[in-house]
ROTOR-140739 format. One record per residue (C-alpha): x, y, z; residue number from 0. Coordinates in pm, 1 decimal, m for minus. Example, Ala and Ser with C-alpha at 12.3 -4.5 7.8 and 13.67 -1.06 7.14 Angstrom:
2
<<1230.0 m450.0 780.0> 0>
<<1367.0 m106.0 714.0> 1>
REM end
This chain:
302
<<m16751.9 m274.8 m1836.6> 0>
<<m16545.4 m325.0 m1536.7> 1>
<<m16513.6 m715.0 m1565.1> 2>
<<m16329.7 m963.6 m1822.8> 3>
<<m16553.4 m1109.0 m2065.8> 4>
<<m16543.9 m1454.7 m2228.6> 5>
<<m16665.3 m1571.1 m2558.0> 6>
<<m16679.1 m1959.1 m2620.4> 7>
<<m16714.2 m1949.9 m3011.2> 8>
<<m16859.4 m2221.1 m3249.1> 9>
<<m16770.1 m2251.7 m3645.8> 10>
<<m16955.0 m1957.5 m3798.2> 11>
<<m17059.6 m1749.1 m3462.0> 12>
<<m17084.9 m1367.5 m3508.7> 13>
<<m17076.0 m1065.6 m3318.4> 14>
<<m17286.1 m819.4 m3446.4> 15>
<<m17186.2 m483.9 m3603.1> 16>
<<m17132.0 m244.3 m3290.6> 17>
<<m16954.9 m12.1 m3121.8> 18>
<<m16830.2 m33.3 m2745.2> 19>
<<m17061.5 94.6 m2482.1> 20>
<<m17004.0 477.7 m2505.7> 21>
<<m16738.8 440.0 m2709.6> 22>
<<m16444.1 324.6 m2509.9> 23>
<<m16189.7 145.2 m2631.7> 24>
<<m16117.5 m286.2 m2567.4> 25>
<<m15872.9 m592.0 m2596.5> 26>
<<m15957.2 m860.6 m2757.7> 27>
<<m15751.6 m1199.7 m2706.5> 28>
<<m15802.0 m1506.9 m2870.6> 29>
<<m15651.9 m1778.5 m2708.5> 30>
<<m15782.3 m2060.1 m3017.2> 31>
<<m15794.9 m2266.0 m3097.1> 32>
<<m15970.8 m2173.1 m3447.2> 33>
<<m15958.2 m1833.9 m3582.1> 34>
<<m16143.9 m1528.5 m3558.4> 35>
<<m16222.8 m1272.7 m3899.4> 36>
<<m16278.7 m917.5 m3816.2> 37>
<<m16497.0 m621.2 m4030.8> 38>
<<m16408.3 m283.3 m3904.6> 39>
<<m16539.5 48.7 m3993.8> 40>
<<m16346.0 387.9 m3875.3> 41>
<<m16563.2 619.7 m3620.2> 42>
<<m16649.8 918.4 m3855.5> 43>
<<m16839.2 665.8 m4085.8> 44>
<<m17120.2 568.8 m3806.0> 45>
<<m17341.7 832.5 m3917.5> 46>
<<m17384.9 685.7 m4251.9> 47>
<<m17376.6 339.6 m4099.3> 48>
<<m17696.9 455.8 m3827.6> 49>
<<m17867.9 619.7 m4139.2> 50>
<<m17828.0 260.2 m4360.5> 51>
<<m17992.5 114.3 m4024.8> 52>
<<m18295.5 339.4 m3979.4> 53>
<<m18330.7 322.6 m4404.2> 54>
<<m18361.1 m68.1 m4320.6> 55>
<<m18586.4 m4.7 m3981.2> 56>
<<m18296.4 m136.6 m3752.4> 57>
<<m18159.8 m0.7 m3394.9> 58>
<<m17779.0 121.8 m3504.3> 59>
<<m17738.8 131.5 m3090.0> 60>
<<m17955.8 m201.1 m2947.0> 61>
<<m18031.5 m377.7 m3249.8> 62>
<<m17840.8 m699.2 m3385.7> 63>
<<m17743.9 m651.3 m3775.8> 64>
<<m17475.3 m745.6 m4042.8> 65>
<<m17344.8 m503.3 m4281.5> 66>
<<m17362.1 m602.6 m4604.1> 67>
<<m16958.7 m502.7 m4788.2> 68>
<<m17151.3 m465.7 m5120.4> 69>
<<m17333.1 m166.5 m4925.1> 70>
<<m17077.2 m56.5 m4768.8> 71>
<<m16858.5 m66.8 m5087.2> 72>
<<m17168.6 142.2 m5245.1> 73>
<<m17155.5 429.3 m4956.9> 74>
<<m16782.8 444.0 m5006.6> 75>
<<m16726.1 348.7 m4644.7> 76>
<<m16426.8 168.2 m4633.8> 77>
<<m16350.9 m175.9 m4463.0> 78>
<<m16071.8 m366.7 m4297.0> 79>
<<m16095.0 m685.1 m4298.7> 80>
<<m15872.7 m940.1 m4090.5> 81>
<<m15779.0 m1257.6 m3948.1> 82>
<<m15716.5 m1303.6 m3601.8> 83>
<<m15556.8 m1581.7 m3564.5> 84>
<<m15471.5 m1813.8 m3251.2> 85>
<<m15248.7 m1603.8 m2945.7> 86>
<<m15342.6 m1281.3 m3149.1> 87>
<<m15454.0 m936.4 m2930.9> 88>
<<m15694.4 m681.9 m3097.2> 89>
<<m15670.1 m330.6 m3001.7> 90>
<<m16035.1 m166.5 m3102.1> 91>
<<m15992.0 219.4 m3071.3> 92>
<<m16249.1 493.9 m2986.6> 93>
<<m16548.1 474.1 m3122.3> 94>
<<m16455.7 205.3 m3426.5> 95>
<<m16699.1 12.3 m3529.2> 96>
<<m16694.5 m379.1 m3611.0> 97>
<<m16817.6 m721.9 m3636.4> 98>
<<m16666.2 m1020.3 m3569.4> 99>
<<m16703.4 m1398.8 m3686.0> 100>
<<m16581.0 m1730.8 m3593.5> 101>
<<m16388.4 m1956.0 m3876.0> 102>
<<m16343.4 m2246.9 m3613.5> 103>
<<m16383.6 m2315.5 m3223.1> 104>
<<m16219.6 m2038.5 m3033.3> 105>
<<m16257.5 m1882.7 m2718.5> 106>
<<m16177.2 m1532.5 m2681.6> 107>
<<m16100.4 m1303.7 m2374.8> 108>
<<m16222.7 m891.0 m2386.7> 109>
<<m16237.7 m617.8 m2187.9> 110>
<<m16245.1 m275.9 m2238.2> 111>
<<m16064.5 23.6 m2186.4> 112>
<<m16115.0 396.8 m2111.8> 113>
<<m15753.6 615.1 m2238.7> 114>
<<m15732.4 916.1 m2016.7> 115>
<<m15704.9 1162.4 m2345.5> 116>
<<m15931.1 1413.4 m2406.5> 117>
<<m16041.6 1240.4 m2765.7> 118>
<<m16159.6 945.8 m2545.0> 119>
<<m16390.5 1137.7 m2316.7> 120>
<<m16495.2 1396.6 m2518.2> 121>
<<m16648.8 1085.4 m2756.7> 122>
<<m16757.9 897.2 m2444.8> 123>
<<m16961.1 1228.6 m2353.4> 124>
<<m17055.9 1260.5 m2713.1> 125>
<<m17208.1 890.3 m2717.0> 126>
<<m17385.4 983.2 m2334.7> 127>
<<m17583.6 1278.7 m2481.2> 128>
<<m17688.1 1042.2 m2757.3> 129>
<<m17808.6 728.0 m2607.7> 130>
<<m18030.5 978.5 m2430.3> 131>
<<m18152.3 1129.7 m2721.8> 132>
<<m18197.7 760.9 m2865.9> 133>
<<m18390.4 702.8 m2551.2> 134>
<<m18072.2 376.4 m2467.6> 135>
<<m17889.1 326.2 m2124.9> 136>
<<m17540.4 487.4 m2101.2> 137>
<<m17368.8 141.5 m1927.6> 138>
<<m17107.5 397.2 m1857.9> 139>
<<m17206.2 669.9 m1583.9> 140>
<<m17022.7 951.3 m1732.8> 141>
<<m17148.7 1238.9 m1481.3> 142>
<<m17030.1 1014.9 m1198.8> 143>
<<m16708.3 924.9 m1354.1> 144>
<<m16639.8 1265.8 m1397.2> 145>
<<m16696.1 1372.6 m1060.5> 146>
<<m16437.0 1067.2 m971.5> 147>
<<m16165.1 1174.6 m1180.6> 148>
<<m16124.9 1506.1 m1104.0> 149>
<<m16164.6 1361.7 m687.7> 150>
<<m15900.9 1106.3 m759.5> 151>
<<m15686.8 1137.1 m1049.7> 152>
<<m15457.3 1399.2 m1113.4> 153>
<<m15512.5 1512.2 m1513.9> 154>
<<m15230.7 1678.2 m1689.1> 155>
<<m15405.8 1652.9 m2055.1> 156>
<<m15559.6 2040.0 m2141.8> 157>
<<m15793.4 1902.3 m2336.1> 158>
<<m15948.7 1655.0 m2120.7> 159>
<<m15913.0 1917.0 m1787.8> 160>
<<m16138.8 2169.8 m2023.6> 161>
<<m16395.8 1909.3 m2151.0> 162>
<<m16412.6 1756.9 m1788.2> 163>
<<m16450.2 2070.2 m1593.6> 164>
<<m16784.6 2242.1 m1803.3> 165>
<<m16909.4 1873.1 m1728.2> 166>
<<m16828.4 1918.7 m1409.0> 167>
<<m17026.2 2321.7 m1404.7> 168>
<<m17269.5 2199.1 m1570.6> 169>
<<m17350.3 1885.9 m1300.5> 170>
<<m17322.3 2143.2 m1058.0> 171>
<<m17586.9 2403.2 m1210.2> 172>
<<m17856.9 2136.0 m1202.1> 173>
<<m17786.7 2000.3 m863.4> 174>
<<m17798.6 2377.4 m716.2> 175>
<<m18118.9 2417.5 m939.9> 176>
<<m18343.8 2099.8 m783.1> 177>
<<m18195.0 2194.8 m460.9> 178>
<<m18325.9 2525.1 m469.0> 179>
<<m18666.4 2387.3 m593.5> 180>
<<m18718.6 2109.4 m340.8> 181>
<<m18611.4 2378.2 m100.7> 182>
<<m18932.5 2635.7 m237.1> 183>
<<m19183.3 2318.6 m221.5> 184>
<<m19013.6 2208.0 145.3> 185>
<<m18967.8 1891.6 27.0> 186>
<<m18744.9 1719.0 252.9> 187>
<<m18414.0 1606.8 175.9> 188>
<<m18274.4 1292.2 354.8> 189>
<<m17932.0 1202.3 398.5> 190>
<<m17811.9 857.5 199.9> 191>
<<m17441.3 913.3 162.2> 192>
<<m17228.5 737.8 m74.5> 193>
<<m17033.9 425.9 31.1> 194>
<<m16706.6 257.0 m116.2> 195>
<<m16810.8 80.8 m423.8> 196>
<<m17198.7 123.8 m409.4> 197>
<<m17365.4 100.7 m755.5> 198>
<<m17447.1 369.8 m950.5> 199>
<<m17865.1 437.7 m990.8> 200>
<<m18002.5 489.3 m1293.4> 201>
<<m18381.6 595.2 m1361.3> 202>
<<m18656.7 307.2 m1348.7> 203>
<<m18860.0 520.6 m1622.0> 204>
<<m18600.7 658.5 m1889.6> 205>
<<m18301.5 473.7 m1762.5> 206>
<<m18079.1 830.3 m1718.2> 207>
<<m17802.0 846.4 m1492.9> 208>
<<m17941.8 984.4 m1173.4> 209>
<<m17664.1 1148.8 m985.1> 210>
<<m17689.4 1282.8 m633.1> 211>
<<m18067.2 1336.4 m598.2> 212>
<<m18222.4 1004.3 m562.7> 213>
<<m18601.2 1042.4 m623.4> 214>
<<m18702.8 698.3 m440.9> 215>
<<m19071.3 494.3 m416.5> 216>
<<m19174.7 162.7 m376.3> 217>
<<m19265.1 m88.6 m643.4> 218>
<<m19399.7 m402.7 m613.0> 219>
<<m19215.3 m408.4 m256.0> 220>
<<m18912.3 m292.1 m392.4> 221>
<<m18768.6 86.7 m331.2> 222>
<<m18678.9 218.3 m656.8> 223>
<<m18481.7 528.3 m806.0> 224>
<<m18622.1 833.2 m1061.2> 225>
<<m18468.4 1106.9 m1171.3> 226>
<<m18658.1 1456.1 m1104.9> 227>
<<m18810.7 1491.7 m1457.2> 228>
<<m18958.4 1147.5 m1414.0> 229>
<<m19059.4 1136.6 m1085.2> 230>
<<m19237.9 1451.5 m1103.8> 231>
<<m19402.2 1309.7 m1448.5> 232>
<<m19589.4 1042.6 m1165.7> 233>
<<m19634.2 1267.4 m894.9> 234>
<<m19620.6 1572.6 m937.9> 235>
<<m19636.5 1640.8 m545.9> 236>
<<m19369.3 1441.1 m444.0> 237>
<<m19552.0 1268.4 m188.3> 238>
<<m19464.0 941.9 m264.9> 239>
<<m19143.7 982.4 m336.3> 240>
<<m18836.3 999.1 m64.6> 241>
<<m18530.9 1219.1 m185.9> 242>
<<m18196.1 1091.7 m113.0> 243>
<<m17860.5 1283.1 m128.1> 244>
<<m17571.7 1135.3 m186.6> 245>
<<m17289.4 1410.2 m191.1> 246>
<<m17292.5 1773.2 m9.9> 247>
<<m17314.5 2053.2 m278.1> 248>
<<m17027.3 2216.7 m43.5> 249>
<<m16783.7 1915.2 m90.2> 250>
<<m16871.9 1880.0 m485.1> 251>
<<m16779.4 2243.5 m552.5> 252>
<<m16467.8 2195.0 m367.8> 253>
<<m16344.9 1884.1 m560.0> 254>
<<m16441.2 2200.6 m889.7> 255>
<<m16251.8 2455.3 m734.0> 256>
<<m15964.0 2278.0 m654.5> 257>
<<m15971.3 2102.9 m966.4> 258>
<<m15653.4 2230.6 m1186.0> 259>
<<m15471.1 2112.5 m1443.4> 260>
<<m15138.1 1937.4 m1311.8> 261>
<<m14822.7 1996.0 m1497.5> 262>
<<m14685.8 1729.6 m1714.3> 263>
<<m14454.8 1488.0 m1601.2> 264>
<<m14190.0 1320.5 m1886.4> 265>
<<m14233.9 949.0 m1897.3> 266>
<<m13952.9 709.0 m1742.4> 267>
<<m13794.7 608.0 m2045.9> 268>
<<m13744.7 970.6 m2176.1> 269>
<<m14065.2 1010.1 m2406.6> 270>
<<m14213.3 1308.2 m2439.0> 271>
<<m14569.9 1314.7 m2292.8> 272>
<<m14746.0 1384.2 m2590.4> 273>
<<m14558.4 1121.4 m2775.7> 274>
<<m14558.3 796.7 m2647.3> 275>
<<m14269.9 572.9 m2684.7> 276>
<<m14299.2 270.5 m2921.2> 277>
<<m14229.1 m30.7 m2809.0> 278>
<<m13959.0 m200.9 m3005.3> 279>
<<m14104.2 m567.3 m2958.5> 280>
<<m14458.6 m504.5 m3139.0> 281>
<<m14448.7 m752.9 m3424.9> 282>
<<m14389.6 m635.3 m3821.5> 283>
<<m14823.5 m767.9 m3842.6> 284>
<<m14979.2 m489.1 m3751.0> 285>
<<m15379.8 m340.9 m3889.9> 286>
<<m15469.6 m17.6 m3855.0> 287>
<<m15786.0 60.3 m3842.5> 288>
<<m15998.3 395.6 m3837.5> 289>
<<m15942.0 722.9 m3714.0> 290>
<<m15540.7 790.1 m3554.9> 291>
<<m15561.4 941.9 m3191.7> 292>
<<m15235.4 853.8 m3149.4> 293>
<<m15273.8 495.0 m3168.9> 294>
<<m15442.4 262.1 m3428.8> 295>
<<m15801.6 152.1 m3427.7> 296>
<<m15777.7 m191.2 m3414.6> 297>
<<m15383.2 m356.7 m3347.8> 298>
<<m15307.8 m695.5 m3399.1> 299>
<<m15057.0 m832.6 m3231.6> 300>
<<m14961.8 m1213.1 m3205.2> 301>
REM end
């Protein structure tokens, strides 16, 4: 997620049907020099599209399938089918799903993108609390991105203040809640801090987002990281566990506190903020795909 990828494409390669990992948005660049032909599905039709999977027994979220457009045609999802040809960038919006394959040799350049907009998060969060009821890793940390946003960015959408901040409360009502408990079983609590740029953990067992708490053992000579629910599931003691903090509960409910919505600021060339400016260079070849949040789902530009 936070690196460029590259895709060295032979005649006929494909990308399986997907969307991006909790649903943020990505460029795509192809820089030839064969030719590329896109499938893309708007967002609100992935529900029908994860039902077609699981009536076929495959993963909508992990597994590696090719929608058939005589299906589609027959669920009345619609399609949009492109060519992406050589020097052409691909703007794939929230949540849109699509497939990809290779007419020639090509070699394309991606990365993705989060918007700060309220519709982005609020179907990045949606896609979280999913992939843990689906039992899949969120690549994306959401709880800790949260936590950095409101530290380090100032937000002037309403939307995205509201969604971010009962994120925010509700982080903070579970962190109070297994401090209070380790504190009735005097479990001790050792200081771990959080440096520049240190990973986020995730959960050996269910492969959560652990946040704050680290429930650490050893493994095969390695120290490891639960989250409460799991480590408690294999011990229910504690005693061979280690619990890290990472953040004081006094500093995280001063980054909530002091966490207000800034007023907005008008853009330098005179747009408004809630209306962004179009450029007057983007080419007449345009395909929009998907749901509008204020921006197409998928935008090619040569």
């Amino acid at each position: 997620m936070n690196s460029v990828q590259l895709y060295m494409k032979v005649p006929g390669c494909r990308t399986p049907a997907h969307q991006e990992n909790n649903n943020f948005c990505s460029v795509n660049v192809n820089i030839g020099p064969g030719d590329c032909e896109w499938f893309a599905v708007p967002n609100k039709y992935w529900g029908v599209m994860h039902r077609m999977c699981e009536r076929r027994r495959l993963c909508f979220l992990t597994g590696s399938w090719w929608p058939l457009l005589d299906d589609l045609r027959e669920s009345k999802i619609p399609v949009y089918r492109f060519t992406q040809k050589v020097g052409d960038i691909v703007w794939v919006n929230t949540g849109c799903v699509h497939w990809v394959q290779s007419n020639g040799f090509c070699n394309n350049i991606a990365w993705n993108v989060g918007p700060m907009t309220g519709h982005q998060y609020r179907m990045s969060m949606e896609r979280y609390r999913w992939n843990k009821v689906q039992n899949v890793k969120s690549i994306v940390p959401m709880v800790h991105v949260t936590w950095n946003l409101a530290r380090f960015v100032p937000i002037r959408e309403p939307e995205l203040h509201s969604q971010m901040k009962r994120v925010m409360e509700d982080s903070m009502t579970k962190l109070v809640a297994c401090k209070e408990r380790l504190d009735r079983e005097k479990v001790a609590i050792k200081w771990h801090g959080h440096e520049r740029n240190e990973v986020t953990y995730y959960c050996r067992r269910c492969e959560e987002e652990v946040f704050n708490f680290l429930f650490t053992t050893q493994l095969d000579g390695k120290h490891v990281v639960f989250c409460d629910i799991c480590a408690r599931a294999t011990d229910t003691s504690l005693l061979t566990y280690c619990v890290l903090q990472q953040f004081e509960l006094e500093d995280l409910q001063t980054v909530r506190d002091h966490f207000h919505l800034q007023p907005a600021t008008p853009s330098s060339d005179g747009a408004s903020p809630d209306k962004p400016a179009v450029a007057g260079s983007v080419s007449e070849e345009v395909a929009a795909v998907g749901e509008n949040t204020r921006t197409s789902d998928v935008v090619v530009q040569p």
